[in-house]
Backbone as CSV, one residue per row, in Angstrom:
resi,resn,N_x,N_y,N_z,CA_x,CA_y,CA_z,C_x,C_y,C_z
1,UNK,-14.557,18.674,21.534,-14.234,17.839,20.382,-13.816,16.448,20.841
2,UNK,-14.722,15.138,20.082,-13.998,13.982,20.624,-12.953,13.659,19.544
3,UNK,-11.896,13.577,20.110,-10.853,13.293,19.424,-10.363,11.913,18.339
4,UNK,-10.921,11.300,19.300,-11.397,9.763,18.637,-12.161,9.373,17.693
5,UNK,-13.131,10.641,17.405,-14.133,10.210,16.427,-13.492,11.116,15.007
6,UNK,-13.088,12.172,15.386,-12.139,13.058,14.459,-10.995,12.197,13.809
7,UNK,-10.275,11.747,14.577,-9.291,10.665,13.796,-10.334,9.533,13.006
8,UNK,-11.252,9.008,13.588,-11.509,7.862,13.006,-12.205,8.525,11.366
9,UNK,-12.788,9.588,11.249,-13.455,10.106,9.901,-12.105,10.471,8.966
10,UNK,-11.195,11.375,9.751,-10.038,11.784,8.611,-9.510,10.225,8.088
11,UNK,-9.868,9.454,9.017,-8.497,7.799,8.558,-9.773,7.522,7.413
12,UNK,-11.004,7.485,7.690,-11.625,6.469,6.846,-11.930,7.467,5.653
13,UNK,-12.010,9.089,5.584,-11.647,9.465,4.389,-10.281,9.091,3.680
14,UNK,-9.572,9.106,4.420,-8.110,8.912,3.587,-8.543,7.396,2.611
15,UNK,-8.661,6.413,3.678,-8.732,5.352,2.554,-9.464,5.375,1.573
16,UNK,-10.551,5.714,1.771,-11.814,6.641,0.664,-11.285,7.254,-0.676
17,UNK,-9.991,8.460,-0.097,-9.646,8.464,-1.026,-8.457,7.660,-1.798
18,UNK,-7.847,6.638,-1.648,-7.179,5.452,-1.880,-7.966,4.856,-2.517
19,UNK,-9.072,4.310,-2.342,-9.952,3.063,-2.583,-10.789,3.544,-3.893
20,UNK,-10.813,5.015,-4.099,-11.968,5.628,-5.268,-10.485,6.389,-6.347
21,UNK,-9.069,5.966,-6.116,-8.320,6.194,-6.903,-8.311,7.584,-7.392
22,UNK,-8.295,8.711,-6.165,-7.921,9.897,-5.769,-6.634,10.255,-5.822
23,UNK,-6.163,9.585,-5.350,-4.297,9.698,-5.189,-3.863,9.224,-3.808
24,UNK,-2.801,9.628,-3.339,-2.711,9.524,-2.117,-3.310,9.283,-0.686
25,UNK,-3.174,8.971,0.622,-4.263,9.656,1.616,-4.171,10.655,2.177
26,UNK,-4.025,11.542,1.486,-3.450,12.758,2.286,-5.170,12.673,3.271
27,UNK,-4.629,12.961,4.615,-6.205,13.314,5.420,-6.410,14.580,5.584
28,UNK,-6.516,15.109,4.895,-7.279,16.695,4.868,-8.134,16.967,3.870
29,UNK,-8.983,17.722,3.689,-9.816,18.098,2.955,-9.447,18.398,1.355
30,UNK,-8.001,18.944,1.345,-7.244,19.027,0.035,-5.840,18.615,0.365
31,UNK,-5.429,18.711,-0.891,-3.721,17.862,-0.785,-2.809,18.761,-0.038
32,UNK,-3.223,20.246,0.165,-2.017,21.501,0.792,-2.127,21.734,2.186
33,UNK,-3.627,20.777,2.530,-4.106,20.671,4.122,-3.550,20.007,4.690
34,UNK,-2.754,19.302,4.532,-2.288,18.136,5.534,-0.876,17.338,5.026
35,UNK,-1.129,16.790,4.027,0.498,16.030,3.667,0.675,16.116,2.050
36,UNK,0.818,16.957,1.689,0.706,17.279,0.041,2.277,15.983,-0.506
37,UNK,1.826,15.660,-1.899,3.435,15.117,-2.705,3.906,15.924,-2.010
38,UNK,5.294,14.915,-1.653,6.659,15.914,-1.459,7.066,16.565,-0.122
39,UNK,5.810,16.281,0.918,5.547,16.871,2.073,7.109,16.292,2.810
40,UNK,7.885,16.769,3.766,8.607,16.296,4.358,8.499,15.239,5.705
41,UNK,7.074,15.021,6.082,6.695,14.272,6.622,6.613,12.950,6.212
42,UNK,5.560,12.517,5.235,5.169,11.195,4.773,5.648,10.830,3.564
43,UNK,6.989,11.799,3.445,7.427,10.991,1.847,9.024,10.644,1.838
44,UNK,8.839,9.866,0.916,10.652,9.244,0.967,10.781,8.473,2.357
45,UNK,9.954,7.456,3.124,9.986,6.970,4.346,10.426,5.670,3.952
46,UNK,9.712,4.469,2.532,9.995,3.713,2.190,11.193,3.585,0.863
47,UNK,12.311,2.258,0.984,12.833,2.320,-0.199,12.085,1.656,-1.266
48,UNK,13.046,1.728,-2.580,12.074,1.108,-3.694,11.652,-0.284,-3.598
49,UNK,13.049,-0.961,-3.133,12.683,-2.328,-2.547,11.595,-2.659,-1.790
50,UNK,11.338,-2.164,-0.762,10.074,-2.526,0.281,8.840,-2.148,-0.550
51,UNK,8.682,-0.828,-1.177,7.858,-0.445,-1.662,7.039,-1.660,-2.822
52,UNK,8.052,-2.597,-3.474,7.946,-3.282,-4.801,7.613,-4.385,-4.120
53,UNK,7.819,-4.672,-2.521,7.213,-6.029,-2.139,5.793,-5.629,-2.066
54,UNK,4.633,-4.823,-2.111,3.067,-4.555,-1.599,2.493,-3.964,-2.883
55,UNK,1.443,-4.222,-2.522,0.551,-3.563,-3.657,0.496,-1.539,-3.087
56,UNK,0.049,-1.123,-4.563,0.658,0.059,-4.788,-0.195,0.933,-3.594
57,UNK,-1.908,0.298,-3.548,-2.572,0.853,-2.645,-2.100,0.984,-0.689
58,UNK,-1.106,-0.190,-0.995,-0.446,0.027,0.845,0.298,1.177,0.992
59,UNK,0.803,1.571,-0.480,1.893,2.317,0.109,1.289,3.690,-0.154
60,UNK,-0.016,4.237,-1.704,-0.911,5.513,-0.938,-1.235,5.758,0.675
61,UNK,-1.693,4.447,0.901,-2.440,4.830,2.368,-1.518,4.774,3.582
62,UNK,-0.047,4.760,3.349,0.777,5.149,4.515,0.489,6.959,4.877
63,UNK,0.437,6.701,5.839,0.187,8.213,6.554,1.146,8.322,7.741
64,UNK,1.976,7.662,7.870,2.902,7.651,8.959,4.015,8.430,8.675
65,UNK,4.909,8.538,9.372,6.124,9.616,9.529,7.550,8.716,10.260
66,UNK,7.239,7.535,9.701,8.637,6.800,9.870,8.783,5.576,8.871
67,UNK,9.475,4.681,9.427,9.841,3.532,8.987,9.827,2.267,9.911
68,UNK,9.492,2.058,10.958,9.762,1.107,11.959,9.959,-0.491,11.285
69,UNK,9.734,-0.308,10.702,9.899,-2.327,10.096,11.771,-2.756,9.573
70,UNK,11.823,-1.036,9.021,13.402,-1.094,8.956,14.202,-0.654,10.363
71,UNK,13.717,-0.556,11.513,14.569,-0.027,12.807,14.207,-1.233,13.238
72,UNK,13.319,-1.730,13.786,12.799,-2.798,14.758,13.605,-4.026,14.979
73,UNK,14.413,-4.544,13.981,15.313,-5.555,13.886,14.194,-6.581,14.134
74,UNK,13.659,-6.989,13.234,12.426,-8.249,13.448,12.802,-9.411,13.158
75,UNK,13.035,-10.482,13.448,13.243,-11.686,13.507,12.497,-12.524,13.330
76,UNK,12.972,-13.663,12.080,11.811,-14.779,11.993,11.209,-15.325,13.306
77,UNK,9.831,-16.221,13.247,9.591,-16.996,14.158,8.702,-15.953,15.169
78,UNK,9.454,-14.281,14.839,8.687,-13.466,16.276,7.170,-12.898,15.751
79,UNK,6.213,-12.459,16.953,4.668,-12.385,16.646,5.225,-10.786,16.717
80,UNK,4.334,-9.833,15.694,4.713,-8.307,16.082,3.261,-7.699,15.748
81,UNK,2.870,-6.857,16.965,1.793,-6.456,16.883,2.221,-4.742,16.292
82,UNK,0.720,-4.234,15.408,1.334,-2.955,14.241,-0.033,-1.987,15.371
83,UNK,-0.082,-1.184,15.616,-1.200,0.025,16.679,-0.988,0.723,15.621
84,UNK,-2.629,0.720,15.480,-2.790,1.805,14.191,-2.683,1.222,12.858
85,UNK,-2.636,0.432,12.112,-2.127,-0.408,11.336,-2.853,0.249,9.942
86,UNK,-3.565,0.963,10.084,-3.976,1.682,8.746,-3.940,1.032,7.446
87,UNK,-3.781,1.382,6.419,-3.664,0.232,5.178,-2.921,-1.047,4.917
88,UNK,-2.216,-0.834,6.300,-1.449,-2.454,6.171,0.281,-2.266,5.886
89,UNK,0.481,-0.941,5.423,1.834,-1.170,4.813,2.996,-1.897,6.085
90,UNK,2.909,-1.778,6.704,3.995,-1.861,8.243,3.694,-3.446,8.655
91,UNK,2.722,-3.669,8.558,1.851,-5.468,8.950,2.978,-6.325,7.935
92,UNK,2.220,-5.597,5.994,2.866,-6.661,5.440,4.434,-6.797,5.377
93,UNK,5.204,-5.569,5.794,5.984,-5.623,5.509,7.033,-6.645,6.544
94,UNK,6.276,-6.362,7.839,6.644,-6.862,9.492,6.758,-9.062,8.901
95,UNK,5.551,-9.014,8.100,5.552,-10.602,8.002,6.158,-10.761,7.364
96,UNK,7.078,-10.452,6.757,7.777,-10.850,5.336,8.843,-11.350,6.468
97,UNK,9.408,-9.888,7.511,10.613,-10.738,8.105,10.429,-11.328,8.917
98,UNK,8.803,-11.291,9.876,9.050,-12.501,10.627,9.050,-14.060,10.293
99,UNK,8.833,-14.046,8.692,8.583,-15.362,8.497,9.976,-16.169,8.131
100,UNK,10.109,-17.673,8.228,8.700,-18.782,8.655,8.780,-18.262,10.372
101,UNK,7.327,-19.332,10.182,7.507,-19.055,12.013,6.599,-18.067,12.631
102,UNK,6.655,-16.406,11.990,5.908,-15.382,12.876,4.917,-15.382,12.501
103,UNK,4.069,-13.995,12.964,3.320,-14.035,12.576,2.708,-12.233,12.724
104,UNK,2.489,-11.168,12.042,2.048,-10.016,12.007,0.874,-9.563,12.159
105,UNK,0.123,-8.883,13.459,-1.584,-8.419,13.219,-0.616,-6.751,13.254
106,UNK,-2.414,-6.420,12.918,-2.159,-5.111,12.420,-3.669,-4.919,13.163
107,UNK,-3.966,-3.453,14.006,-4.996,-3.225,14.523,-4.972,-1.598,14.538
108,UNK,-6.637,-1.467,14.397,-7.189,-0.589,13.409,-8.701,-0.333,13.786
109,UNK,-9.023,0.862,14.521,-10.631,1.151,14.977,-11.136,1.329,13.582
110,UNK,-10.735,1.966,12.275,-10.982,2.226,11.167,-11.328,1.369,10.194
111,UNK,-13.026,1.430,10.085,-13.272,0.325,9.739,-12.996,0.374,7.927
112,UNK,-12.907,1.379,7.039,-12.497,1.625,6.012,-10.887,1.077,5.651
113,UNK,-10.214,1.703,7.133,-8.983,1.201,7.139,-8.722,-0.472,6.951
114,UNK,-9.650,-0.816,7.786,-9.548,-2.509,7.901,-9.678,-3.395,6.865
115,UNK,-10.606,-2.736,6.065,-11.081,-3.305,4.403,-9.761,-2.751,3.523
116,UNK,-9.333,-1.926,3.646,-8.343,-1.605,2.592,-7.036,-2.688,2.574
117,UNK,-6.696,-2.344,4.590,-5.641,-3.314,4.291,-5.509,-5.032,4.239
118,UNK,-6.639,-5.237,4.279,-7.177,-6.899,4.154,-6.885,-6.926,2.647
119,UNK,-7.475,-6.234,1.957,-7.548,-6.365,0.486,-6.224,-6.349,-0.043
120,UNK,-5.043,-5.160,0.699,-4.091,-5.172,0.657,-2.758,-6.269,0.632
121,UNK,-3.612,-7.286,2.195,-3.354,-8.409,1.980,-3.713,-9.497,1.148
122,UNK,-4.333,-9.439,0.535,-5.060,-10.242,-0.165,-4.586,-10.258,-1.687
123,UNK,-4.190,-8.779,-2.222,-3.228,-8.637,-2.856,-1.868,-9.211,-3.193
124,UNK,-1.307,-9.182,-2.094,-0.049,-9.096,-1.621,0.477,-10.814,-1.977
125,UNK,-0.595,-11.535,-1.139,-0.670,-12.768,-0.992,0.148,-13.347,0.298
126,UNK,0.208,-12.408,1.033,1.065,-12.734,2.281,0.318,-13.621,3.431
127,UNK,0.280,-14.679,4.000,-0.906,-15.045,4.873,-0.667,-15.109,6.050
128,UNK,0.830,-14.782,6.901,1.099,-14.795,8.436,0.352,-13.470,8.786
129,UNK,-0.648,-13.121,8.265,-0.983,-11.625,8.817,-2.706,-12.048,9.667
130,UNK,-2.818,-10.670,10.344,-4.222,-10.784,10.842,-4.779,-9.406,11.261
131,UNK,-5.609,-8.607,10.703,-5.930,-7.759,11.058,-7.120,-7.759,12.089
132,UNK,-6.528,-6.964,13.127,-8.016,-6.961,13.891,-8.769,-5.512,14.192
133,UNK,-10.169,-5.975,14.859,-10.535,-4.193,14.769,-10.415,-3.867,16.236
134,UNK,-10.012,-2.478,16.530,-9.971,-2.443,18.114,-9.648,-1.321,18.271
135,UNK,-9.341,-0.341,19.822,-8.842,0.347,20.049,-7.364,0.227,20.852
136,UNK,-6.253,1.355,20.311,-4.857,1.041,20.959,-5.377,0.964,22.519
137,UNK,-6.383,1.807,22.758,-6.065,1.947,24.246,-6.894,0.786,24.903
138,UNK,-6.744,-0.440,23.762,-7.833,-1.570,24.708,-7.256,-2.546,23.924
139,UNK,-5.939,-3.234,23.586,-5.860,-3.986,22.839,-6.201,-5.260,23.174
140,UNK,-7.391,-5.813,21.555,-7.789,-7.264,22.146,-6.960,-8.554,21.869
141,UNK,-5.600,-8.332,22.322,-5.063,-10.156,22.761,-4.998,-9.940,23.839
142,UNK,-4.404,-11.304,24.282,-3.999,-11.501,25.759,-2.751,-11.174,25.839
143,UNK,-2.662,-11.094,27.499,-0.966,-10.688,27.930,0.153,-11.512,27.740
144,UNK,1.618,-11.041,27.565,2.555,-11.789,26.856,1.997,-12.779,25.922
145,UNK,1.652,-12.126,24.682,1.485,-12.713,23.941,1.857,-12.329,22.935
146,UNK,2.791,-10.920,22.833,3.704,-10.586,21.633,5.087,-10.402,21.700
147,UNK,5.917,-10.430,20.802,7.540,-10.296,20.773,7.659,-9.001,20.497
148,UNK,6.913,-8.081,19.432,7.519,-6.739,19.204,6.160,-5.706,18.723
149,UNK,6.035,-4.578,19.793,5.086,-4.174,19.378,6.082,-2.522,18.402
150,UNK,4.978,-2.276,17.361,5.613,-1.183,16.227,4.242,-0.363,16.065
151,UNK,4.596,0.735,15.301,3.726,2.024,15.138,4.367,2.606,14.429
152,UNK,3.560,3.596,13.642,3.640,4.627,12.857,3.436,5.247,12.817
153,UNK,3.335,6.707,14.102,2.887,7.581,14.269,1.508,7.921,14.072
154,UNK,0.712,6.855,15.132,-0.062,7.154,15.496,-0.920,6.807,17.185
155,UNK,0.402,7.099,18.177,0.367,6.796,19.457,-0.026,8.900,19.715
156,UNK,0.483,9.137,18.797,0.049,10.803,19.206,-0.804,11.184,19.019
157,UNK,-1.725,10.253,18.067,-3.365,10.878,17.931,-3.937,10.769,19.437
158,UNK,-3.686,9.258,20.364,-4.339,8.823,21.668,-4.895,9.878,22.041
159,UNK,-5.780,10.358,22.770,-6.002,11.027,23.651,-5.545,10.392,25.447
160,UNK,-5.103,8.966,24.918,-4.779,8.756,26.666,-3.881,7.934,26.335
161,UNK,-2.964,8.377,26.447,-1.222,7.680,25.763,-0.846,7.203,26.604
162,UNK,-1.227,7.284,27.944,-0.887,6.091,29.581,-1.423,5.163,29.217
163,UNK,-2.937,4.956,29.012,-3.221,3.678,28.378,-3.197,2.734,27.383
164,UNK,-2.762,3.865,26.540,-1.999,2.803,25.701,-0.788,2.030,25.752
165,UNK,0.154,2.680,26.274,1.564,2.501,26.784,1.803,1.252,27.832
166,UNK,0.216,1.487,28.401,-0.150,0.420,29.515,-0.360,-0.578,29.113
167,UNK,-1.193,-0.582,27.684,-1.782,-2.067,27.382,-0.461,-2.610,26.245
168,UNK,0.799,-1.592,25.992,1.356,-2.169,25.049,2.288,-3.108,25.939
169,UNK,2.789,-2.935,27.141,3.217,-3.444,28.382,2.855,-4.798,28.400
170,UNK,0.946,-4.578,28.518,0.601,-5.998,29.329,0.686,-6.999,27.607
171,UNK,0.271,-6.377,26.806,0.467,-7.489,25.812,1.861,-8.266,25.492
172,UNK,2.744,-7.416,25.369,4.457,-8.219,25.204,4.514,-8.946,26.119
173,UNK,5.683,-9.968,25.528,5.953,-11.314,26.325,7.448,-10.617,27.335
174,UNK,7.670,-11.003,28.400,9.001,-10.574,29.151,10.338,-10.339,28.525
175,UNK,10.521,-9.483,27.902,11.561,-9.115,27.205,11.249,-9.012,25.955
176,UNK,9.931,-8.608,25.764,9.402,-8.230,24.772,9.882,-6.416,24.200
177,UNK,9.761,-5.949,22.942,10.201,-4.983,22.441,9.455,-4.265,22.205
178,UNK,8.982,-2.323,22.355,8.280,-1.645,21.942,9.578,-0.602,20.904
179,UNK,9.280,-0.815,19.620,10.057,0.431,18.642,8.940,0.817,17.846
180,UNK,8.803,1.895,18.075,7.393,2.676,16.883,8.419,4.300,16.711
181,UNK,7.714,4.773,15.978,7.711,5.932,14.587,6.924,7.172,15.316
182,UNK,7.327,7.972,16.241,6.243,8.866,16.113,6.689,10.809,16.913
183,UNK,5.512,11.300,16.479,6.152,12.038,16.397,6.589,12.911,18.139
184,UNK,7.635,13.511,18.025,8.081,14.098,19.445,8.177,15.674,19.712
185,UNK,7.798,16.019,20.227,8.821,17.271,20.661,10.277,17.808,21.404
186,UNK,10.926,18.417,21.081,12.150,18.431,22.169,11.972,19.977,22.827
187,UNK,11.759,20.438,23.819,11.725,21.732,24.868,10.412,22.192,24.538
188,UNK,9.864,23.657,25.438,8.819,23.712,25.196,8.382,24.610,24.389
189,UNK,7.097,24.770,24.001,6.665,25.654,22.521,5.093,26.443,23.361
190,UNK,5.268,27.705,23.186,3.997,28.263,23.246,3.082,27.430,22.620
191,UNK,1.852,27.432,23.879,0.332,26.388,23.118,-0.154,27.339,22.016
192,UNK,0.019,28.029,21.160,-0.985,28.404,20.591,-0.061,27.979,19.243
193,UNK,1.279,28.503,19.009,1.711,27.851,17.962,2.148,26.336,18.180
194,UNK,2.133,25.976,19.325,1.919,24.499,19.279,0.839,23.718,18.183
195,UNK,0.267,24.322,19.315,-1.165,23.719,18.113,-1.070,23.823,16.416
196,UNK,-0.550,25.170,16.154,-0.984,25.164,14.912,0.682,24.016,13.784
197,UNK,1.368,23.772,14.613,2.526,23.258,14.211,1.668,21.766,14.195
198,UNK,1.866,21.444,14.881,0.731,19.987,15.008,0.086,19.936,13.968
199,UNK,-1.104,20.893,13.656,-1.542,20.636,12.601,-0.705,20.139,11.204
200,UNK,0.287,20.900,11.153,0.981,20.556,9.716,1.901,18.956,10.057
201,UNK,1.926,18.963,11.415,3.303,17.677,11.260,1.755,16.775,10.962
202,UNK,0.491,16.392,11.660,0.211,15.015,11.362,-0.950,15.258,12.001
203,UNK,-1.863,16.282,11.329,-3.525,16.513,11.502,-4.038,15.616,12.627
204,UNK,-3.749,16.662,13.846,-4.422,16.170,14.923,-3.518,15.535,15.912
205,UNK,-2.021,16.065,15.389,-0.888,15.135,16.419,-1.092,15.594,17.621
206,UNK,-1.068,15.173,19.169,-0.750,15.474,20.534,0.585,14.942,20.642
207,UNK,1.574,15.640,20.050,3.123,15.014,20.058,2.991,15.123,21.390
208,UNK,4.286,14.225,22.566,4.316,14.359,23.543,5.887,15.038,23.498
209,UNK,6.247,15.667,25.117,7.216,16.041,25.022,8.713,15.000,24.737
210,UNK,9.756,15.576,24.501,10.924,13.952,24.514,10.823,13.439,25.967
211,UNK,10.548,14.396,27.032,11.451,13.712,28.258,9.629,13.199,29.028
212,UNK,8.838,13.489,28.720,6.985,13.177,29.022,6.934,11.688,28.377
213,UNK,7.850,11.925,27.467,7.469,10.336,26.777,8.663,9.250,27.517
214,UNK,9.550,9.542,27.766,10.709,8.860,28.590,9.673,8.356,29.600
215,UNK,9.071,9.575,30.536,8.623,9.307,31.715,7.120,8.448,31.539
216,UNK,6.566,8.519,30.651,5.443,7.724,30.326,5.653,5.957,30.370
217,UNK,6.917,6.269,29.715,7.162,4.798,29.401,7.626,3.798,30.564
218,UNK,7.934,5.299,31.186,9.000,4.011,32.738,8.239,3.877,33.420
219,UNK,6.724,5.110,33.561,5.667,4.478,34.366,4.857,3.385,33.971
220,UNK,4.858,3.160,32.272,4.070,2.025,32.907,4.936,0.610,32.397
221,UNK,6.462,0.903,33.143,7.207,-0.065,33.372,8.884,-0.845,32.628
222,UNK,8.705,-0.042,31.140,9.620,0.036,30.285,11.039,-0.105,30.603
223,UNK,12.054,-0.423,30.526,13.045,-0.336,30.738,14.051,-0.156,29.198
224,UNK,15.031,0.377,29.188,16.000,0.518,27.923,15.651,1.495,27.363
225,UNK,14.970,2.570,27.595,14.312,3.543,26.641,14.983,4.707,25.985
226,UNK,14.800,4.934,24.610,15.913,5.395,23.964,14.767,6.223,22.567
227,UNK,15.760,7.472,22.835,14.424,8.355,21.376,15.328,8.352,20.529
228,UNK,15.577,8.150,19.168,16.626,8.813,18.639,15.516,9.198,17.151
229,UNK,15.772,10.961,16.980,15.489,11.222,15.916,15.517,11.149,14.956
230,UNK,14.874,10.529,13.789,14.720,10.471,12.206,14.517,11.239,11.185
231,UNK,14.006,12.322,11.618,13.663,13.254,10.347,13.340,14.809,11.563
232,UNK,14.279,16.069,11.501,13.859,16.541,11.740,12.429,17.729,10.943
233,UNK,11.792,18.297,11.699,10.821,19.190,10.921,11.375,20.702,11.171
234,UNK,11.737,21.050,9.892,11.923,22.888,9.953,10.810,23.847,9.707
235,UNK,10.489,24.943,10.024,9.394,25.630,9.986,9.331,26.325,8.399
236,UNK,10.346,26.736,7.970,10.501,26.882,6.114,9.856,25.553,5.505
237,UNK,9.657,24.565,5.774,9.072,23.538,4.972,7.211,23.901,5.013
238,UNK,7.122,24.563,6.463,5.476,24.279,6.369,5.373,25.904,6.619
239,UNK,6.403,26.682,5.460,5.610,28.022,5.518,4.568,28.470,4.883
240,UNK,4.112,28.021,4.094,2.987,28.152,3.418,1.320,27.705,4.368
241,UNK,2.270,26.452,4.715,1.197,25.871,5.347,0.064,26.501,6.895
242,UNK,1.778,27.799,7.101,1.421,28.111,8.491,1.156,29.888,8.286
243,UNK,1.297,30.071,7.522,0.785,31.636,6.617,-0.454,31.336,6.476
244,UNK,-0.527,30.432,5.544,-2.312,30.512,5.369,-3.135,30.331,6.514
245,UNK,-3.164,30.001,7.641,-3.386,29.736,9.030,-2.988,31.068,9.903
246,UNK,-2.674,32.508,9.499,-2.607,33.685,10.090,-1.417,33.485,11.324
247,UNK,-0.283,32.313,10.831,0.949,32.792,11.569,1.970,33.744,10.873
248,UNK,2.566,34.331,11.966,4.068,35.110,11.423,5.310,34.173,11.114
249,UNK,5.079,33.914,10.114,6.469,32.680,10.285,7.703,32.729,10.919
250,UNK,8.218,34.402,10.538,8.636,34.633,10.649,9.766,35.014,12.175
251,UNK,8.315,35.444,12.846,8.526,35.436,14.117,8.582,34.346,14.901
252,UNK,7.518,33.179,14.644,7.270,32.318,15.110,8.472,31.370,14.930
253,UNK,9.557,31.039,13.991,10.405,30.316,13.822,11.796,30.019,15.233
254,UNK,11.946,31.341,15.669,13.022,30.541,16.403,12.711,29.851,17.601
255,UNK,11.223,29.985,17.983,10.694,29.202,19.205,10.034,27.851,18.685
256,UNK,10.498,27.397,17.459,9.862,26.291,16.962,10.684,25.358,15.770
257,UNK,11.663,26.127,15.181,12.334,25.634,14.192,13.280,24.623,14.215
258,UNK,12.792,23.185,14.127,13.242,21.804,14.570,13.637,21.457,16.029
259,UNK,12.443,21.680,16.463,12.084,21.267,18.166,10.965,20.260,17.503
260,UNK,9.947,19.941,16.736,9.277,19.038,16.003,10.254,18.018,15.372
261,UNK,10.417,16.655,15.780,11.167,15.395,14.651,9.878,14.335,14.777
262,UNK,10.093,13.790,13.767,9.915,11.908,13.986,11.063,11.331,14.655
263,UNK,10.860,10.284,15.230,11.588,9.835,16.382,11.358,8.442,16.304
264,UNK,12.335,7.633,16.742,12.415,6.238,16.889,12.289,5.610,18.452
265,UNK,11.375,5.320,18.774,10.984,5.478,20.414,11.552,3.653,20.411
266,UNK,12.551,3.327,21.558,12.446,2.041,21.980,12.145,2.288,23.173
267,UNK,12.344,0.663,23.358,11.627,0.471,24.992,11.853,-1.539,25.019
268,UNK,11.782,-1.488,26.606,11.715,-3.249,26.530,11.206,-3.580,27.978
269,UNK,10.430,-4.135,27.866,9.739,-4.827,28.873,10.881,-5.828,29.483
270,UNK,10.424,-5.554,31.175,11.969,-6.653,31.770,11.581,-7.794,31.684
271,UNK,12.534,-8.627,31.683,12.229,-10.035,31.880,12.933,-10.769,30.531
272,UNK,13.057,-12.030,31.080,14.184,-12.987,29.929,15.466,-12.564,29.621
C-alpha cells in the first residue's frame, strides 16, 4: 500500500465532501468510519470566536486533532509555515495574528485541498496568506526562511517523519519554532490492536511513540523539546467503532486505554 497516495484520495474526498455540501470532512467512506459529529477527536478543538473569524467551509474541512494557532504564541511581523494545511483553517487563522508584518503559507499535496482553502481565503478576505502545493517531506522554500513552523496532525500520516522533521529544521530561521498538534503514543501497544486503534484516532495515523518522537526531533537537531498532552483518547469512546472491526473491547482496553492523546509537540531550532 502506498501510503501517500491513500492519504492524498481520503483528503481530496473529504473536501469533495465539503465543497458538494455533504457535511463535514469526515474521511471515511461514512460518518461512523472515521470522525462522526461529536467524535472526541476533531470536535470542540475551535472556540466560537476563532470559528466566527473564517468562512463556515474552513472549519467543515478541519480534520485535525488540535489547536496549534492557540498554543504557538504567534507574533505579529512573524512568517509561519502550516504542513498539511488542508482547508486552510490553521493558515487563516495563523495570519490574523501574525499581522501587520507576517505572513502565513499553508502547504498541501492535495490538490482538492488547495482549491478549497484558496477559496477559503478568498472568502475570508485575508491576504498575508499563500498556499502552496508540495510535499511535507520536500518543502518548497528556502532555508531559514520561517519563524514558526505548525501542524495539525498530520506529521503522522508521513511515511518518513525523519524527513520531514529534517526539512522542518532546514526551513526555520535560527531560533526558529516547531509547535504542531499531533497525534502520540505513550508505552507500547500490541501491533495488531495498534493498528486498529489508529484507525479510529485519524484514518491512517502512524502515531509515533512519545519518547521516538523526542528522539526524532533531537536527531535532526531540535533543541527545547517538550510533548504536553491535549486531549486524551479512551477506548469507551471508540467502542463501537472497534466492535464493528472484530475487537474485544473489552479485553483489549487495559493495554490501550489512554496511551493514545493529541499532543502539543514543541521544539526550537538553536541559534539567536
Amino acid at each position: 500500500m502506498d501510503v501517500k497516495e491513500v492519504v492524498k484520495e481520503k483528503y481530496g474526498q473529504a473536501a469533495l465532501r465539503v465543497v458538494s455540501g455533504a457535511g463535514n470532512a469526515c474521511c471515511g467512506s461514512s460518518p461512523s468510519s472515521c470522525c462522526p459529529e461529536g467524535d472526541p477527536i476533531t470536535s470542540n478543538l475551535y472556540d466560537e470566536a476563532q470559528k466566527s473569524e473564517l468562512p463556515a467551509a474552513a472549519v467543515l474541512a478541519s480534520l485535525g486533532c488540535g489547536n496549534p494557532t492557540a498554543l504557538a504564541e504567534l507574533k505579529p511581523g512573524e512568517t509561519v509555515l502550516d504542513l498539511g494545511s488542508g482547508g486552510g483553517i490553521d493558515v487563516l487563522l495563523s495570519a490574523r495574528r501574525v499581522s501587520p508584518g507576517g505572513k502565513a503559507y499553508g502547504l498541501d499535496m492535495t490538490g482538492e485541498m488547495l482549491a478549497l482553502a484558496r477559496e477559503n481565503q478568498r472568502k475570508s478576505g485575508v491576504e498575508n496568506v499563500e498556499f502552496l502545493k508540495g510535499e511535507i517531506e520536500n518543502i518548497p522554500l528556502p532555508e531559514n526562511s520561517v519563524d514558526v513552523i505548525i501542524s495539525n496532525c498530520v506529521i503522522n500520516l508521513s511515511a518518513d517523519k525523519d524527513r520531514v522533521l529534517a526539512e522542518a529544521f532546514r526551513v526555520l530561521k535560527p531560533g526558529g519554532r516547531f509547535a504542531v498538534s499531533d497525534v502520540v503514543v505513550h508505552g507500547d501497544i500490541p501491533a495488531e490492536i495498534r493498528r486498529s486503534v489508529e484507525l479510529w484516532v485519524g484514518c491512517l495515523s502512524g502515531a509515533l511513540e512519545e519518547s521516538d518522537y523526542r528522539r526524532k526531533l533531537a536527531a535532526a537537531g531540535f533543541g527545547d523539546i517538550s510533548i504536553e498532552p491535549t486531549r486524551v483518547y479512551r477506548v469507551e469512546e471508540a467502542r463501537e467503532f472497534l466492535s464493528g472491526h472484530g475487537m474485544d473491547v473489552d479485553a483489549m482496553a487495559p493495554l490501550v486505554d489512554g496511551r493514545f492523546f493529541s499532543g502539543f509537540i514543541r521544539a526550537r531550532k538553536p541559534g539567536r
